[in-house]
N, C-alpha and C positions, 0 to 999 in steps of 0.2 A: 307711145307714152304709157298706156295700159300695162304692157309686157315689161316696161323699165321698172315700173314702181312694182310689181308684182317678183323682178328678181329681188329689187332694195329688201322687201319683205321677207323675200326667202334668206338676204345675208342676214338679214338684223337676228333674224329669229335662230338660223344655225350659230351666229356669234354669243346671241345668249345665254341658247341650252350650252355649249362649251363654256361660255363663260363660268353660269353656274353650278356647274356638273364638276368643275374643278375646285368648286368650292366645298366637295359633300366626299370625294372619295377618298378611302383609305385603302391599308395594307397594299398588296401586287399590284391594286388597279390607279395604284396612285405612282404616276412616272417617278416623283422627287424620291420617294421613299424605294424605289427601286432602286436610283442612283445612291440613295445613302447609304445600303446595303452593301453596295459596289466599292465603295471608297473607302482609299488605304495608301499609304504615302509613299510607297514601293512603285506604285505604277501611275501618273494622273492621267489615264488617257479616256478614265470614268467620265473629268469633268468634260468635255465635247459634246456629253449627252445632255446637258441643260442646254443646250442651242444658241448659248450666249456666250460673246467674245470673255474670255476667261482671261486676265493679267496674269500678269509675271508675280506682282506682289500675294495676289488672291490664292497660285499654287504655293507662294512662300507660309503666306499663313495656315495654309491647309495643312503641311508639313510641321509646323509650329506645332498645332493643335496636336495636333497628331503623337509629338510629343512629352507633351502635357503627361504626369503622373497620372493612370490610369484611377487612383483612387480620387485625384483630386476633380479629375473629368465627372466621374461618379458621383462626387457628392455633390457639384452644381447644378449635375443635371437634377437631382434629389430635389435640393433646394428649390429651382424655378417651377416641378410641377409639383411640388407641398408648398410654394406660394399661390399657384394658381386655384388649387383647393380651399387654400386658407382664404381668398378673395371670399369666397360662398358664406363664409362665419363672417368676416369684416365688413362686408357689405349686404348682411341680412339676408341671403340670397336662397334660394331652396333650386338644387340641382338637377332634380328630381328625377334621377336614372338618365337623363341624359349623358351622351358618352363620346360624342364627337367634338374634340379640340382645334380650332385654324391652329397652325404653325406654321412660322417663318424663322429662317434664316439668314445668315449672309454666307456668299460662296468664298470660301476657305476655310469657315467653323464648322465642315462636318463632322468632328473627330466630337465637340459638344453637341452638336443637335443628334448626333446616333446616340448619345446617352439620354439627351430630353426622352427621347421618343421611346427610351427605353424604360423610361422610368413612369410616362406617361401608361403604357401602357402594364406595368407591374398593378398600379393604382385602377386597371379596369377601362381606363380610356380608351378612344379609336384618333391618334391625331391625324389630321387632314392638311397633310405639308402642301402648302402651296408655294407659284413662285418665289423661288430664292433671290433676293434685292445681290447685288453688285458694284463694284468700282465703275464698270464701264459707263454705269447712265443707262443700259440701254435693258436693265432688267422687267420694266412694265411693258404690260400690250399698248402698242400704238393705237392712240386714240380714234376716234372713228370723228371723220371731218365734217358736221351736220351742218350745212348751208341755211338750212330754214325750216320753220317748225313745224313743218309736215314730216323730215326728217325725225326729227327731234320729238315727234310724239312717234312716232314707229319704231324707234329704240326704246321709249317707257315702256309699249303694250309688246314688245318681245320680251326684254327682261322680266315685267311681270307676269306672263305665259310661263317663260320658262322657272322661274319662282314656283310657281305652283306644279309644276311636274315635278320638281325636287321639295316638295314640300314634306313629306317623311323627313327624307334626309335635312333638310334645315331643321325643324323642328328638334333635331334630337341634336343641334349644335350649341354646348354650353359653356362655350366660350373664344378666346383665342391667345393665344403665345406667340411674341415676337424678338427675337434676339437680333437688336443691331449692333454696329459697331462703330468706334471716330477716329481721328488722327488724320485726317485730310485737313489740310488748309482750306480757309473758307477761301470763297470769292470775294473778289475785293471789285468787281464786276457783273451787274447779274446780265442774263442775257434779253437783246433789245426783244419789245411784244413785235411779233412777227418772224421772228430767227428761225421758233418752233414749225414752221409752214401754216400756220391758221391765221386767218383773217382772224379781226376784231369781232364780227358775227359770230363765227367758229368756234372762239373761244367761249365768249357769252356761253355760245349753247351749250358746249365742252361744261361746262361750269354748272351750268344749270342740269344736265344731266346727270352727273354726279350727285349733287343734293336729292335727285328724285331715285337715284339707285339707293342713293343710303337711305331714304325714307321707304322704300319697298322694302329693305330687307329688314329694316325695325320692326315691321310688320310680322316678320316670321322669326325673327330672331332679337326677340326684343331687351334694349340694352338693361332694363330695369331686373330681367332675370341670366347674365351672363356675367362670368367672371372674368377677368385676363392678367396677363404678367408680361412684362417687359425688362430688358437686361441688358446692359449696353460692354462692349470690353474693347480696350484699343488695339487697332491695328499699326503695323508698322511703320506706317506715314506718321505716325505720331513723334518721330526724330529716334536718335544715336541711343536713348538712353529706354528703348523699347520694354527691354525683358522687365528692367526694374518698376515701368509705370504697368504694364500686363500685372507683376505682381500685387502694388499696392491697390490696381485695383481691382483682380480677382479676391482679395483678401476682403476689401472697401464689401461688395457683395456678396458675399459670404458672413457678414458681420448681423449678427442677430441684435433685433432692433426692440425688443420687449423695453427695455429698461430707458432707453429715446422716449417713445410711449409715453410713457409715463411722465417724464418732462412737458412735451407736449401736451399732456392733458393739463398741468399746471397754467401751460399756455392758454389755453381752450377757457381753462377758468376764468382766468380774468379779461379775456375778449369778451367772455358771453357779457359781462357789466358793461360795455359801452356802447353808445349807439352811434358812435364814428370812429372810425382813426386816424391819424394822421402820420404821414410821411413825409419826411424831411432830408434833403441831399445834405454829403457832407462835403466842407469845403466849396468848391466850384461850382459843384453838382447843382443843375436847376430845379430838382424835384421837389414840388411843392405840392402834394395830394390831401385832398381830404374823402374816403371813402365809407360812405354808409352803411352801416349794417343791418340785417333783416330784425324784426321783433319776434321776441319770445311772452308767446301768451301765458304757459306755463313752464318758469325756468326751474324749478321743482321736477321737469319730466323733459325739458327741451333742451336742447344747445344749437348753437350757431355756426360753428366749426366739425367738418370732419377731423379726425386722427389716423393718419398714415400710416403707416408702419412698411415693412420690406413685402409686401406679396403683390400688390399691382402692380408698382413701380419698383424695382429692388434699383439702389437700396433705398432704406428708408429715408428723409422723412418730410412731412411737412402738414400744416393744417390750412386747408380751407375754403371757403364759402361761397355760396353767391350774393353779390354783391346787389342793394338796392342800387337803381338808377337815379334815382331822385335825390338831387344835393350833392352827388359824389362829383366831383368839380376839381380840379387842377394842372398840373402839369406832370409827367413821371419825364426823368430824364435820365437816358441811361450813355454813357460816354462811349463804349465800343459794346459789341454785342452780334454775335451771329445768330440768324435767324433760319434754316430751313437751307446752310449751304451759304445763305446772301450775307454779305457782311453791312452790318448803318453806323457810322459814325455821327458822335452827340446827335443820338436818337431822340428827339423830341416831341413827345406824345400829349394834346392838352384835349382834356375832357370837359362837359358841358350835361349836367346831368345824366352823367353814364355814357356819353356817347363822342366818340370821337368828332373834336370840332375842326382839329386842327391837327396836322401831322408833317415832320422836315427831317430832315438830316443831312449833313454836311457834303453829301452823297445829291440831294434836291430832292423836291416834293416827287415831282415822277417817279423816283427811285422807291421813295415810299408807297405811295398809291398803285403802283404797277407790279413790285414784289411783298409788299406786308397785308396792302388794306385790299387789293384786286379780288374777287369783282363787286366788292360792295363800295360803296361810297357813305355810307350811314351805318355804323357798325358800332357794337354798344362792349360795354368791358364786360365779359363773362366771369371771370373768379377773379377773386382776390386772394392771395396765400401768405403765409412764411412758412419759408425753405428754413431747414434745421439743420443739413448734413455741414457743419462745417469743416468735419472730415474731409468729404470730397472737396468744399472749398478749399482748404490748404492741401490737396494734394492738386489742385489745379493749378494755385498759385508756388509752389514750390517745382512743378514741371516746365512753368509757364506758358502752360496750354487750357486757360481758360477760353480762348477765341474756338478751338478746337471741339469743346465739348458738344455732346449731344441736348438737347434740352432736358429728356429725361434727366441729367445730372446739374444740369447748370439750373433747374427750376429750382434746385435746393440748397442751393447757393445764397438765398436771402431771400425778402421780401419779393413777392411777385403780383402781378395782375395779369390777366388775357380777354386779349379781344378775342368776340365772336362769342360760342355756345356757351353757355354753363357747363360745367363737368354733367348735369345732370341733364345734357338733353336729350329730349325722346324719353327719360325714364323718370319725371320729377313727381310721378305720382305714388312712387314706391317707395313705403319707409325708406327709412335705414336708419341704425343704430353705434352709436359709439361704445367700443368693446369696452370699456373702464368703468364707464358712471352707467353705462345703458340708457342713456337721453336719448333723444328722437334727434337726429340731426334735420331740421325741417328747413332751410334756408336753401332752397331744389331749384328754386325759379327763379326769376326778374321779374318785371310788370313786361314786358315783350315777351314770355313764355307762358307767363300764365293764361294769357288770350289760347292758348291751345290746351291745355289742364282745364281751364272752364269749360271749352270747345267738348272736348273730351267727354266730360262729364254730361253733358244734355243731348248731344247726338254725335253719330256717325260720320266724319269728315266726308265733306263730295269732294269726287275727285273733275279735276279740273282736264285734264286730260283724256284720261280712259279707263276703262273699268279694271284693268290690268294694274294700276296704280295709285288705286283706294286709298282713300284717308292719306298717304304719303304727301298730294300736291297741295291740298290747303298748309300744311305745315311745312312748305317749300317756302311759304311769305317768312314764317318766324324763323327757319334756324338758318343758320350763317354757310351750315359745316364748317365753321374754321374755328379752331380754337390753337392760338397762339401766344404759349406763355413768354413774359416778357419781367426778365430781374436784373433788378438791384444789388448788385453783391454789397456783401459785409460792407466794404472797405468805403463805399460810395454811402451811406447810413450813417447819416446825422444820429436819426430818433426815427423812432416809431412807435406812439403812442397811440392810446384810447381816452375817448372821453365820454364821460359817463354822463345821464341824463340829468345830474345835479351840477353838473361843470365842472368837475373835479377830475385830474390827469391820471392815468395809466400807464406807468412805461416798459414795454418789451424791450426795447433796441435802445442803446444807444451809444455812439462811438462805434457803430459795429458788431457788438458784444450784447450776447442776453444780459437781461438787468433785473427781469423780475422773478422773485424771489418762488425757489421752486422747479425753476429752468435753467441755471449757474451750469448746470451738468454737462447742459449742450453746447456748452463754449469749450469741453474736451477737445475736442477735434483740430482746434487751433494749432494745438502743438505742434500737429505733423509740419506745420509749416516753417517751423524753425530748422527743419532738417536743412532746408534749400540754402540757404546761406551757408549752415557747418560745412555744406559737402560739394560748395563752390571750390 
């Protein structure tokens, strides 16, 4: 028995340092960036070298890429790492000579990520390409099966062993970059719990593992000082009419978003006047929301709302908050909607002071709880937003691939809320400032976060586990790790108002369509959707 638990020791801890040793290195010593080097659309016999079943489609897009106008490959890549910079100014952030980027890709866009990387590094960076995601499913490490929590603390105290060996190299990591892509058909099926080979046990711990990985590495790479960027482009599963959606929406992210902005901040204006708003489905639609807003002690220095623009998320846009738990009460009801792959039909989500009371969809409660709310059972709304691109809205609905979209684009598609974290967890203690007005955007927590901000402030989190995973396992109770946005498009948008602390209405939305005066601008985008009929 002695000798058994003494090899488990020796896997967890060789699985670690690997684990994290792949998270820190660059240039020759990093395998991806070898293979990106390699790759060229005359020979693919490169791709074999990621170890992973490669499709047929995945070498078509590589070739695609491939041949993409070398200027145009060049200037995207420009743009995603001058967004990732630009993250540092928009989110108050000080970089401070740190020089190691994560990167990810998906395998077929090598012909863009040899430009990312190229441009990363003109700017002085070291990016740190890590595994490339995949069609086939099978691009992550197979999870490790923990039966019981003697397991389950000896993968904490290896990973944070190995954290601290690489702690140079974490330390000087100031951010990460991710390029995915969509045009897969959702599931209209998700698969049953147990399919994956894990017990219900297995999973738990799987789960709870994960929240104590991300809270170890907040520790050394803390999210209040990192930047990142994200970019999404369709792949060919996206149907017959491929080249022309690649188009619009390479153009879509390429689209400089200063002058959005600025609508938004009109936006931002008159949110900060209310102390709720309300949301209202159009037609059919059951959404009946009332959503709280946090208070401003000094609205002369404070706002309520971030401002978006194209650098974290390209493209641009959308504003918004965290959401109080107290009062925010109703029903959001969203008619089709994929989530994560999963498809829910009349998705109906009813809240109870911030927190989910109630959850179904046409698909049954199981469906929900097993692929949206798993493994919590008590799970609270983390943001509340509106989505501004109606751009991308009508180029979704003129392709008719809104079911299609990645969330990154379908968040900005309208009014939003998500369960689970704040945008601001792990980091609610760290200004941040709105580039326009320069107000404090202070609305960082809930009353469920703040418990660890106070925590914070008086002493030193005990860790619950092992010393290896400090201060991480107390805030294993508050954060979710899930943060899952969930919208409302235009068309489904009665109204969406505010109302101000004298009872007097505010209205942003309605019919669909900006209304308040200041933001007309952001209902441009519309247009593109009238193509779809001309060129039926």
């Amino acid at each position: 028995m002695m000798q058994r638990k003494e090899d488990l020791l020796k896997e967890s801890r060789e699985r670690a340092l690997e684990e994290v040793k792949a998270l820190t290195v660059y240039g020759q010593d990093n395998p991806y960036e070898r293979i990106l080097e390699k790759a060229n659309p005359e020979d693919d016999s490169w791709m074999e070298q990621y170890g992973l079943p490669v499709t047929e489609m995945e070498r078509k897009m590589m070739r695609f890429w491939f041949q993409v106008p070398k200027e145009k490959l060049e200037a995207m890549g420009n743009v995603i790492a001058e967004a990732f910079l630009h993250g540092f100014i928009s989110q108050s952030r000080d970089r401070r000579g740190r020089r190691r980027v994560r990167f990810f890709y998906q395998i077929g866009q090598e012909a863009l990520a040899k430009e990312t990387v190229r441009a990363l590094k003109e700017k002085g960076l070291l990016p740190v390409i890590t595994r490339p995601k995949g069609l086939s499913g099978e691009s992550r490490k197979q999870e490790v099966h923990l039966s019981d929590e003697g397991l389950f603390e000896m993968e904490c105290a290896a990973y944070g062993e190995a954290m601290r060996c690489f702690e140079k190299e974490l330390k000087d990591t100031c951010g990460m970059i991710g390029i995915d892509q969509f045009g897969e058909e959702a599931s209209y099926e998700a698969p049953s719990q147990g399919e994956d080979g894990f017990s219900e046990k297995e999973r738990e711990l799987s789960a709870r593992l994960s929240a104590a990985k991300a809270g170890q590495e907040a520790e050394w790479i803390r999210p209040s000082e990192i930047s990142f960027c994200k970019a999404a482009f369709p792949n060919m599963l996206v149907g017959d009419r491929f080249e022309q959606i690649f188009q619009d929406f390479y153009d879509l992210n390429m689209q400089q978003s200063e002058a959005f902005e600025r609508y938004q901040q009109a936006l931002i204006n008159g949110l900060d006047t209310c102390e709720y708003v309300e949301m209202k489905g159009f037609g059919g639609n059951e959404t009946d929301l009332r959503i709280h807003l946090g208070e401003l002690r000094n609205p002369e220095k404070e706002t309520k709302f971030l401002n978006c623009g194209g650098d974290l998320n390209i493209p641009y846009g959308e504003v918004f908050t965290t959401p109080r738990l107290g009062g925010t009460a109703g029903r959001l009801h969203v008619e089709e909607i994929c989530l994560k792959g999963i498809f829910y039909h009349g998705l109906k989500i009813d809240f109870k002071d911030g927190r989910v009371a109630d959850a179904n969809c046409l698909e049954g409660k199981k469906h929900v709880a097993e692929n949206l709310l798993y493994p919590h059972e008590d799970i609270t709304m983390g943001e509340f937003a509106v989505g501004t691109n109606t751009r991308a809205y009508a180029l979704a609905e003129k392709y008719g691939i809104g079911t299609r979209m990645p969330i990154l684009l379908y968040e900005k598609m309208g009014p939003h809320i998500a369960i689970g974290d704040p945008c601001f967890a792990r980091s609610e203690e760290a200004p941040i400032y709105n580039m326009f007005d320069q107000k404090e955007m202070v609305c960082r927590a809930n009353e469920v976060t703040e418990m660890v901000c106070r925590a914070d402030e008086v002493t030193e989190m005990v860790c619950r586990v092992n010393e290896a995973a400090e201060r991480s396992c107390e805030k294993e109770r508050v954060y979710y790790e899930k943060h899952i946005d969930i919208t409302l498009p235009y068309h489904q948008v009665e109204y969406l108002r505010g109302i101000r602390p004298d009872g007097s209405m505010l209205y942003f939305i309605r019919k669909g369509r900006f209304v308040l005066e200041g933001t007309e601008g952001l209902n441009e985008g519309f247009s593109w959707f009238k193509e779809r009929n001309e060129e039926k």
